[in-house]
FILO-144459 format. One line per field, with one value per residue: residue number from 1; residue in one letter; y negated, z, x negated of N, C-alpha, C in turn. Coordinates in pm, whole numbers. Atoms other than C-alpha are relative to their C-alpha. Layout:
REM residues N
resi	c(NUM_...)
resn	c(A_...)
npy	c(Y_...)
npz	c(Z_...)
npx	c(X_...)
capy	c(Y_...)
capz	c(Z_...)
capx	c(X_...)
cpy	c(Y_...)
cpz	c(Z_...)
cpx	c(X_...)
//
This chain:
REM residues 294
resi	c(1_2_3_4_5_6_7_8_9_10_11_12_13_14_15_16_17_18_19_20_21_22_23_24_25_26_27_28_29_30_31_32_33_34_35_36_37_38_39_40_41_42_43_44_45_46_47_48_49_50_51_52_53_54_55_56_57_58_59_60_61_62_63_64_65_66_67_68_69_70_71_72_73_74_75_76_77_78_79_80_81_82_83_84_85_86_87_88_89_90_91_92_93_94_95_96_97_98_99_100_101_102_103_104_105_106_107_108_109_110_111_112_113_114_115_116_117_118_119_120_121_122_123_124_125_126_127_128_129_130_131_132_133_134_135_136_137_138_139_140_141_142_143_144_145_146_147_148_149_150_151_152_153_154_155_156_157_158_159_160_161_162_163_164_165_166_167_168_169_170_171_172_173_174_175_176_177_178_179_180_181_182_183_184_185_186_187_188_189_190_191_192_193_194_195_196_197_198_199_200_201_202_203_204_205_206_207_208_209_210_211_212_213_214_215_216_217_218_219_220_221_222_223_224_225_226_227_228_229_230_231_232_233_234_235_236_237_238_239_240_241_242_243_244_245_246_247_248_249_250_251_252_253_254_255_256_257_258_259_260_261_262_263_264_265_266_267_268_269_270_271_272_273_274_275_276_277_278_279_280_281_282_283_284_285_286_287_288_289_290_291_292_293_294)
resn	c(X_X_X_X_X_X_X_X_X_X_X_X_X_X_X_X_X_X_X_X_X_X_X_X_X_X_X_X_X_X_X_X_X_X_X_X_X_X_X_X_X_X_X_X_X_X_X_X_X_X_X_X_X_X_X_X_X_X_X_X_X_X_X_X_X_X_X_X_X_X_X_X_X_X_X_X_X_X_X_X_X_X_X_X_X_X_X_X_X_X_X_X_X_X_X_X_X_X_X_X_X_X_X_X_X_X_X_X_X_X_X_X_X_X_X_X_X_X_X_X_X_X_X_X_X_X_X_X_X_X_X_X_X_X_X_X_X_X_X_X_X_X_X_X_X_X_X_X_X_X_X_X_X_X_X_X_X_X_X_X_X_X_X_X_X_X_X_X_X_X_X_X_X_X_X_X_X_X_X_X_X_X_X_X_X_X_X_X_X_X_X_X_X_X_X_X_X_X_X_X_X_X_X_X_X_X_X_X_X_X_X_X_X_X_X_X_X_X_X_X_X_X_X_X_X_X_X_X_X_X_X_X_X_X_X_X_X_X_X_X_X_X_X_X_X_X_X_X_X_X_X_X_X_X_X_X_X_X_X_X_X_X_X_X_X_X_X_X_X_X_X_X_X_X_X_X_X_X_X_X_X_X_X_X_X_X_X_X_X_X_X_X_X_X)
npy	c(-39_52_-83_-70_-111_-114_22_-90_-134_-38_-15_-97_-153_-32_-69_-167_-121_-39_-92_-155_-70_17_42_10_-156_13_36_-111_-19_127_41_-97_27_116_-54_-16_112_39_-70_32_79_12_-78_25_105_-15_123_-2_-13_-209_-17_-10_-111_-135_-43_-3_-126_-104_71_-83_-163_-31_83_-31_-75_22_-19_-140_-89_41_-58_-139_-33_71_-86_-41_123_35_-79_-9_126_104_44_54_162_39_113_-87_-74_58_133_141_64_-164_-42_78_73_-76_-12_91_29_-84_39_100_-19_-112_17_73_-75_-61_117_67_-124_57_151_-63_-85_-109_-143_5_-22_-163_-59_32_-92_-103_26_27_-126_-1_22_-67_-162_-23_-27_-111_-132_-27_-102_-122_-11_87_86_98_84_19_19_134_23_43_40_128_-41_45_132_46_-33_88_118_64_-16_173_118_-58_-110_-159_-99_-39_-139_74_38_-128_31_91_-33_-113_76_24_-127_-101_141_7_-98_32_86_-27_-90_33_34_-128_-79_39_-122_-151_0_27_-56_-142_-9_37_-58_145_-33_84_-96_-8_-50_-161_-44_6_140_-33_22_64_102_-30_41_125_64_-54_90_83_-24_-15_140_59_-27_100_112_1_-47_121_128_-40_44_220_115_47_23_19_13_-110_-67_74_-7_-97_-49_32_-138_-157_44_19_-110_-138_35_-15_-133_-51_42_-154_-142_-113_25_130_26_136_65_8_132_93_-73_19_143_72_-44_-39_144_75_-64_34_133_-30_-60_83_44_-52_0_124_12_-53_-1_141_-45_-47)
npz	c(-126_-120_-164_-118_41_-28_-173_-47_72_-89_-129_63_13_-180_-82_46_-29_-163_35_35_-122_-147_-74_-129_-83_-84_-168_-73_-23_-48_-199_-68_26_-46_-107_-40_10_-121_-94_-31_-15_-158_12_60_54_149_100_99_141_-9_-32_152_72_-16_78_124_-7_-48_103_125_-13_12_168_107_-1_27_157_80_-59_53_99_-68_-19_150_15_-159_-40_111_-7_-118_6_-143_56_111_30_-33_86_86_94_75_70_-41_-16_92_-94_39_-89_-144_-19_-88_-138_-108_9_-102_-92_-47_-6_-120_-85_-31_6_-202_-22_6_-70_-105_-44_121_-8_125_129_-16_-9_75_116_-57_-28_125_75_-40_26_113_3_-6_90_96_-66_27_80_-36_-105_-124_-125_100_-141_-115_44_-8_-153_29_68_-43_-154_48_8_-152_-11_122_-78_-140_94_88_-104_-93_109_-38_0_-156_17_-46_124_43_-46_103_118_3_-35_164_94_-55_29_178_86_-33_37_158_-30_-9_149_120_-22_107_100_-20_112_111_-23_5_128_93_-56_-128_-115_-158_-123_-31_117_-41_-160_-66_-81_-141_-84_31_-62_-108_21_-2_-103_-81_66_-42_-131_32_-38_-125_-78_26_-49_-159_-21_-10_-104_-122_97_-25_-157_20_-139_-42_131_131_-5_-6_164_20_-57_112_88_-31_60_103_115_-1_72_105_16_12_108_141_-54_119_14_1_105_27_-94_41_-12_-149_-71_78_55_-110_-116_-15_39_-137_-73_35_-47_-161_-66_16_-152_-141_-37_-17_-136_-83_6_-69_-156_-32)
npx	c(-63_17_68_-46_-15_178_13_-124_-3_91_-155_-89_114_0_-111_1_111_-44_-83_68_120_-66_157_-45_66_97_-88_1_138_79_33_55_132_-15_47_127_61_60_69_163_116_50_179_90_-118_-35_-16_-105_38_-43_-181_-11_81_-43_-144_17_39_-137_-180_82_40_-158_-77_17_-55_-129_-39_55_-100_-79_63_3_-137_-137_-80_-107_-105_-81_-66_-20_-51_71_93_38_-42_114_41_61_-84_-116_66_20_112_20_54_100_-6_31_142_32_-3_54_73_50_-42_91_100_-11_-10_162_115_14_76_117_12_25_135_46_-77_-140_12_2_-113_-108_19_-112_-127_-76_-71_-116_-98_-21_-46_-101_-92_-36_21_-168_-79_12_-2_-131_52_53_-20_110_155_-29_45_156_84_-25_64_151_7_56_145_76_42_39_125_9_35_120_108_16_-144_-9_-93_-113_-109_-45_-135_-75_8_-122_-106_-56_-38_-138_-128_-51_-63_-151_-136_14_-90_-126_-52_-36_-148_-76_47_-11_-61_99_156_-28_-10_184_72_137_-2_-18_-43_-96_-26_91_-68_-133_2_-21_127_72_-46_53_113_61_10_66_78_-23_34_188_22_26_122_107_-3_14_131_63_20_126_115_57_-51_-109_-55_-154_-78_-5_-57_-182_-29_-6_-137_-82_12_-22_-186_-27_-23_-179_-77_22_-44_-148_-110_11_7_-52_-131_4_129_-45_71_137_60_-4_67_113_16_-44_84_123_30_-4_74_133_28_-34_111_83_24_14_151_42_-7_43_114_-31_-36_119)
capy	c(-10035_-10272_-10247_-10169_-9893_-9724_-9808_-9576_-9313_-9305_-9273_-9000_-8751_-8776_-8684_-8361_-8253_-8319_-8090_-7803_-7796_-7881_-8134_-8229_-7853_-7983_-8107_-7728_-7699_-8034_-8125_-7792_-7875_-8267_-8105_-7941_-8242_-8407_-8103_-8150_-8497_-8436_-8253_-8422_-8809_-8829_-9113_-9228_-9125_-8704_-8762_-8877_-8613_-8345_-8435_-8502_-8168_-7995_-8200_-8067_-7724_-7666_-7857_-7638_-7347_-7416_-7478_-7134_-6967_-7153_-7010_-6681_-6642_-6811_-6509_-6431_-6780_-6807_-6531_-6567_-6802_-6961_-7073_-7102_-7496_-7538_-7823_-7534_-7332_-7567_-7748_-8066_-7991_-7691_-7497_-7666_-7925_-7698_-7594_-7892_-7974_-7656_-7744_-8109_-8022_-7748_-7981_-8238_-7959_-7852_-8191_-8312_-7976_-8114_-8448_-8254_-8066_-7807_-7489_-7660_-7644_-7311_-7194_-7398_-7165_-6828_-7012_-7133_-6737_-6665_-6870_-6758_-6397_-6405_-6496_-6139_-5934_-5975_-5713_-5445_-5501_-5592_-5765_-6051_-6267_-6204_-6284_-6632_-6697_-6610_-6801_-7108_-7015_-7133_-7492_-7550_-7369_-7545_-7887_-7811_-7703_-8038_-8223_-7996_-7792_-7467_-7240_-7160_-6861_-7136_-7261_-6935_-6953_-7242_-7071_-6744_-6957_-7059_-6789_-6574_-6928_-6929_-6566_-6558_-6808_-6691_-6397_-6544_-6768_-6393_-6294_-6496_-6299_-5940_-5897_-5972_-5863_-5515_-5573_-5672_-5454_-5734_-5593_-5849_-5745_-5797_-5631_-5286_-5297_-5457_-5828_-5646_-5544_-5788_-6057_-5868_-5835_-6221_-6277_-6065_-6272_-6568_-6428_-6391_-6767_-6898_-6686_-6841_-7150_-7066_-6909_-7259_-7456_-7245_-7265_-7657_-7729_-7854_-7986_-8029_-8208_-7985_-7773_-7968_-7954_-7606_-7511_-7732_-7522_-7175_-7338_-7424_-7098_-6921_-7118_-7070_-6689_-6740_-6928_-6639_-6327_-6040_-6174_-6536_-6540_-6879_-7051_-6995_-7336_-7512_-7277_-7327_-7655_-7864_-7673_-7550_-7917_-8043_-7735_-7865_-8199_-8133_-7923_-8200_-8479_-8269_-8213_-8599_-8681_-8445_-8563_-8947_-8854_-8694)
capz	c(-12391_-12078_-11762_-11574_-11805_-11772_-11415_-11372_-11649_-11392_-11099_-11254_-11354_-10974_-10852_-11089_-11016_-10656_-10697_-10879_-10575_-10291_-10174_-9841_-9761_-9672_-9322_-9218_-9176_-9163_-8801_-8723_-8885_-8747_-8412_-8426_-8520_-8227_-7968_-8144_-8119_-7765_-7833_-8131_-8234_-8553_-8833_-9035_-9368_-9184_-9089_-9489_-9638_-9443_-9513_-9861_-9833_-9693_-9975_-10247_-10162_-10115_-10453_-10635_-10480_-10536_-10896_-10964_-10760_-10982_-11301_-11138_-11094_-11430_-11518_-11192_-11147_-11494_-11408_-11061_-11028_-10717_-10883_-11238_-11218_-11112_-11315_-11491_-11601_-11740_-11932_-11761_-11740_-11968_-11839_-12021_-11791_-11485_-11564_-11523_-11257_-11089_-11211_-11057_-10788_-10722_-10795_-10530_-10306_-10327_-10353_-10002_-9888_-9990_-9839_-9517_-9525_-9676_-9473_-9575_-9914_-9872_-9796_-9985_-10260_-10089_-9945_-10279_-10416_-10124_-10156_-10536_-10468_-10276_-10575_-10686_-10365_-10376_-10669_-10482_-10102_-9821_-9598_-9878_-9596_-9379_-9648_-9718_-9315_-9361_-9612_-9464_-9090_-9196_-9215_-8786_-8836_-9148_-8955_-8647_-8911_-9076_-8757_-8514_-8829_-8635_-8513_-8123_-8046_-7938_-8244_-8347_-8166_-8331_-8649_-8551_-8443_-8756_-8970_-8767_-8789_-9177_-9228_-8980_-9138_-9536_-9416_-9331_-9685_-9858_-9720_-10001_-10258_-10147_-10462_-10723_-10560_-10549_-10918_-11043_-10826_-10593_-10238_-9999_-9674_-9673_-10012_-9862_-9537_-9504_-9379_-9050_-8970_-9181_-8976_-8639_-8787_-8846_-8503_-8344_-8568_-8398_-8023_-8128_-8218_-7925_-7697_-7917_-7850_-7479_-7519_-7629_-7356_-7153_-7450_-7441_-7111_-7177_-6944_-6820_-7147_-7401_-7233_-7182_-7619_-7602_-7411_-7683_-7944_-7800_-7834_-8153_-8276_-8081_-8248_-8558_-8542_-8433_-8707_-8966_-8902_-9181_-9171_-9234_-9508_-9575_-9318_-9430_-9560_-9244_-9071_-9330_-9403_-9118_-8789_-8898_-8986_-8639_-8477_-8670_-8580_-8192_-8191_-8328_-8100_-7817_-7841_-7904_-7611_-7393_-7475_-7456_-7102_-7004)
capx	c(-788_-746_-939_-680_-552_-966_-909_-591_-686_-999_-739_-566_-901_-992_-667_-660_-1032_-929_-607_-880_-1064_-802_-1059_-813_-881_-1193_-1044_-1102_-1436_-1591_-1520_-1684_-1984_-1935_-1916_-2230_-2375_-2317_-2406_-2770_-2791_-2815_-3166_-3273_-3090_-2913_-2947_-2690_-2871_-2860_-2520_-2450_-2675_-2491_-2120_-2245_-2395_-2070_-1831_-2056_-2105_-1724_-1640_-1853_-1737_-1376_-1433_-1647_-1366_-1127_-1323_-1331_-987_-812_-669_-503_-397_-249_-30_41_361_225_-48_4_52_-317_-478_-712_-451_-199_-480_-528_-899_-1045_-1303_-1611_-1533_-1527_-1853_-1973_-1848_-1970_-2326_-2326_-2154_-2417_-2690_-2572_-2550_-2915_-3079_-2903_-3006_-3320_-3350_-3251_-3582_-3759_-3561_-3247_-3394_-3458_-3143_-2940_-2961_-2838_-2561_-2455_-2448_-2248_-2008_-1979_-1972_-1654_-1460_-1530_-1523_-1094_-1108_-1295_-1274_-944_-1264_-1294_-1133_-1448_-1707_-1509_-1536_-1889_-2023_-1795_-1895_-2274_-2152_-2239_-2591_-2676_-2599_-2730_-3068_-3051_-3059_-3311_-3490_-3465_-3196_-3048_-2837_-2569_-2471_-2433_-2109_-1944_-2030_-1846_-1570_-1514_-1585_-1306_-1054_-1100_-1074_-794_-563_-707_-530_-206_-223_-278_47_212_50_140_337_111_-216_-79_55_-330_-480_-649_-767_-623_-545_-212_-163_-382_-238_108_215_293_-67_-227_-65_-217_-533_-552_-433_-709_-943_-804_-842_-1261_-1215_-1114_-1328_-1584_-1515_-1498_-1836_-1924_-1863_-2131_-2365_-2370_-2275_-1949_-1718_-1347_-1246_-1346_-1191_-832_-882_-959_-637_-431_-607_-519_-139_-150_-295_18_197_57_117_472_572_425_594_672_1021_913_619_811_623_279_208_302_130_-148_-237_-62_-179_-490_-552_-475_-680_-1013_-949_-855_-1210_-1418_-1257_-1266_-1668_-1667_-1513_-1680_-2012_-1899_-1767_-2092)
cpy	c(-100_64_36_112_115_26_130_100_61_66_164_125_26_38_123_78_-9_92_135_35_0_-82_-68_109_-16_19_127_50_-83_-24_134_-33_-194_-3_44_-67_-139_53_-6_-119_-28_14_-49_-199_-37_-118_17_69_143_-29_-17_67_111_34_-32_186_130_-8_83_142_69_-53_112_187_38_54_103_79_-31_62_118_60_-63_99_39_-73_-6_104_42_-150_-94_-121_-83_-176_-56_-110_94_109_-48_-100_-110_-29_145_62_-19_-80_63_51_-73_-59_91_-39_-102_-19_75_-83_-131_64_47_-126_-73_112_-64_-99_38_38_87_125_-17_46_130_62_-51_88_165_-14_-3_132_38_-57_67_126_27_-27_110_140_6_136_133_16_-71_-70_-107_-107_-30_-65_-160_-43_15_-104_-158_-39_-90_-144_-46_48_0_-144_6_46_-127_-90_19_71_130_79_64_59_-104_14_97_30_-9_106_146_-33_-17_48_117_-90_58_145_57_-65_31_151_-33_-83_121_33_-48_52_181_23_25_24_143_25_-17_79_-75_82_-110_60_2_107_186_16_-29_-145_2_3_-117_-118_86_-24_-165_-59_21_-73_-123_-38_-2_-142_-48_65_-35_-112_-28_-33_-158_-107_87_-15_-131_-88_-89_-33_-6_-58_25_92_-23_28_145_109_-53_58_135_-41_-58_110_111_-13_36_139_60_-40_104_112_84_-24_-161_-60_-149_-140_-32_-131_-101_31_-35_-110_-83_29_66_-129_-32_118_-89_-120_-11_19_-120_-122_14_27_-156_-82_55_-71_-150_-30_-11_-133)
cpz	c(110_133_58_-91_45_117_35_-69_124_99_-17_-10_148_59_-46_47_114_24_-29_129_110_52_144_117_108_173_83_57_12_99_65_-43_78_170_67_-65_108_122_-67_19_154_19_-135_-60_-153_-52_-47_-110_60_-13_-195_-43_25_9_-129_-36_-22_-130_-158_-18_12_-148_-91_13_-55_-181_-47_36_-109_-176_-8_-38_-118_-10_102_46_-119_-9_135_-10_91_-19_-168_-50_38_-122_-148_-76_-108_-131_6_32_-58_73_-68_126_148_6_-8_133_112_-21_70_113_112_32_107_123_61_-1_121_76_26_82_145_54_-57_50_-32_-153_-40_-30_-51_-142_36_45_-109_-13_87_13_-123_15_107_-96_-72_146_27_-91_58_191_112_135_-101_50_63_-41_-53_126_-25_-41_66_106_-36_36_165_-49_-92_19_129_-57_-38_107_63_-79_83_47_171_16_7_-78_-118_-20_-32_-151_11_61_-123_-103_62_2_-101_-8_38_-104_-179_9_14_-153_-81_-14_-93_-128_-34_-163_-106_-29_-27_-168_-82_67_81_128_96_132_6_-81_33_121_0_72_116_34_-75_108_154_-16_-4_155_114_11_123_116_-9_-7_83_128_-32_51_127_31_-15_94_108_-24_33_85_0_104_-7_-164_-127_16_-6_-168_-12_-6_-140_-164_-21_-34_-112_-95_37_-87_-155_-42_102_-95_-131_72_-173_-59_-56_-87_-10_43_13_-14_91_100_-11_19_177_178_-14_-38_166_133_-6_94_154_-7_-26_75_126_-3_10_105_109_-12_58_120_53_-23)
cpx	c(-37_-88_53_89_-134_52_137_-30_-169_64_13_-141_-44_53_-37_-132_5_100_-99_-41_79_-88_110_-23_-101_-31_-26_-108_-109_-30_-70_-139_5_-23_-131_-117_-50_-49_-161_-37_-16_-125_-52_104_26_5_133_-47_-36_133_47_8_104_138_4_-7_132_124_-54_-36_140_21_-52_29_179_39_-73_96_144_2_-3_112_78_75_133_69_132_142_100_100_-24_-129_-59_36_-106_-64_-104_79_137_-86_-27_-147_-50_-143_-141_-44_-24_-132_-115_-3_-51_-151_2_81_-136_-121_-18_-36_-169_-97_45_-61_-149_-83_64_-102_-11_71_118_2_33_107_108_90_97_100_86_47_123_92_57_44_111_98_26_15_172_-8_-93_5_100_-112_-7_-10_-136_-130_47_-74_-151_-96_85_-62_-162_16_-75_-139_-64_4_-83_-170_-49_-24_-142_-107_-7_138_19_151_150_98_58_197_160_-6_80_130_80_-7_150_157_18_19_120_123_-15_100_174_36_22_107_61_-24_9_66_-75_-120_49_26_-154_-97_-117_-29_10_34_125_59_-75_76_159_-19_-39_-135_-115_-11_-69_-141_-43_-1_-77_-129_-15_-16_-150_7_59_-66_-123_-59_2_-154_-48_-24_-116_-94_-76_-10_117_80_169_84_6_90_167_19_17_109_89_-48_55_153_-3_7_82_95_9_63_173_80_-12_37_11_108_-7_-112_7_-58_-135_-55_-14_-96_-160_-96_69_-51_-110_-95_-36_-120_-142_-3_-6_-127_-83_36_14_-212_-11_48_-56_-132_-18_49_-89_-108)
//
């Protein structure tokens, strides 16, 4: 075999275990943790080799969630037409392989952890389960949403740990910012599932409640994160052009919840993926401008 055949059959396995995991997803929760990376290095100054560690940290601890969630759920995917074209259910990567990859995924995860410091260490570990144990709280509970947000939410006050080693009500904040974002908008992706969750007996919210109030509930979610994010600018001392981002936030996530209605499920992915993209990114260079202002 040629090198540049290896070289493309290389290509090609990267795309697909990028596909298992959604690794663009990422984009949703990074700049929140990236954010409160730079509100500590106001109070403590950050290396390159933290900064590394702790979007190593973040890329690895999502990856290996993805793919236990992906392991979790075979059944439900393989059956679910929305889904059943996933790289794990069509056979393009068997689930040997996925359990690998959740292993050194995991073990990246806990050894930057590591090289953070010893309370990172610490806690690298209970984060991991929680992430894990939302792939099973769908089949008995319509909050499953909240314990995603949760265990994502962590990312700000596991960087702003890694930088300062201790913990300040602040960044608290940020971190319920973004646990009420993600379980917000995991709510509006459920809505495409009503169907099928109800047929398998899943507890999503949309699927227990109804698009109609599911879709309120996310957008109440959504009002908590941006009073969050208000709360933040008092936290950090923030100024005029966080706030100019903040405002183009709050319009995006109107937007967001006018393009999903009950009548319009259709819209979800745009909704999804595309403006909850541009929210993250808005929040993270709106702290980085405010600070470079200041």
């Amino acid at each position: 075999m040629r090198e540049s055949e290896r070289v493309a059959m290389l290509l090609t396995r990267i795309r697909t275990y990028g596909r298992l995991i959604k690794f663009s997803h990422t984009i949703f929760a990074l700049p929140f943790a990236l954010a409160a990376v730079l509100l500590a290095n106001r109070h403590q100054p950050v290396s390159w080799a933290t900064l590394a560690w702790i979007v190593l940290a973040m890329a690895s601890a999502r990856s290996a969630a993805m793919g236990f969630n992906r392991l979790a759920d075979y059944e439900f995917d393989r059956r679910n037409p929305r889904t059943s074209d996933r790289p794990l259910t069509t056979g393009a990567i068997d689930r040997k392989s996925v359990l690998c990859f959740i292993f050194i995924s995991s073990s990246v995860f806990v050894s930057s952890a590591a090289a953070l410091g010893r309370l990172c260490f610490v806690l690298s570990v209970p984060v991991l389960l929680v992430l894990f144990f939302y792939s099973y709280t769908k089949r008995f509970t319509a909050f499953s949403h909240l314990v995603l947000g949760f265990g994502i939410g962590l990312a700000p006050i596991g960087a702003w740990i890694a930088v300062t080693g201790s913990l300040t009500p602040g960044i608290v904040l940020l971190s319920l910012a973004l646990m009420t974002y993600i379980a917000g908008f995991d709510i509006l992706y459920a809505c495409q599932d009503i169907d099928f969750d109800r047929q398998s007996g899943l507890f999503s919210l949309p699927a227990r409640w109804g698009a109609s109030r599911a879709l309120t509930a996310s957008s109440l979610l959504h009002a908590v994160t941006f009073f969050c994010l208000l709360a933040v600018t008092f936290a950090f001392s923030l100024g005029r052009v966080y706030l100019l981002f903040l405002a183009l936030i709050s319009l995006l996530l109107i937007i967001e919840h006018h393009l999903v209605r009950p009548d319009r499920l259709d819209r979800v992915n745009v909704a999804f993926f595309h403006v909850n993209s541009a929210i993250s990114v808005l929040l993270f260079v709106g702290v980085l401008a405010d600070v470079a202002f200041h």
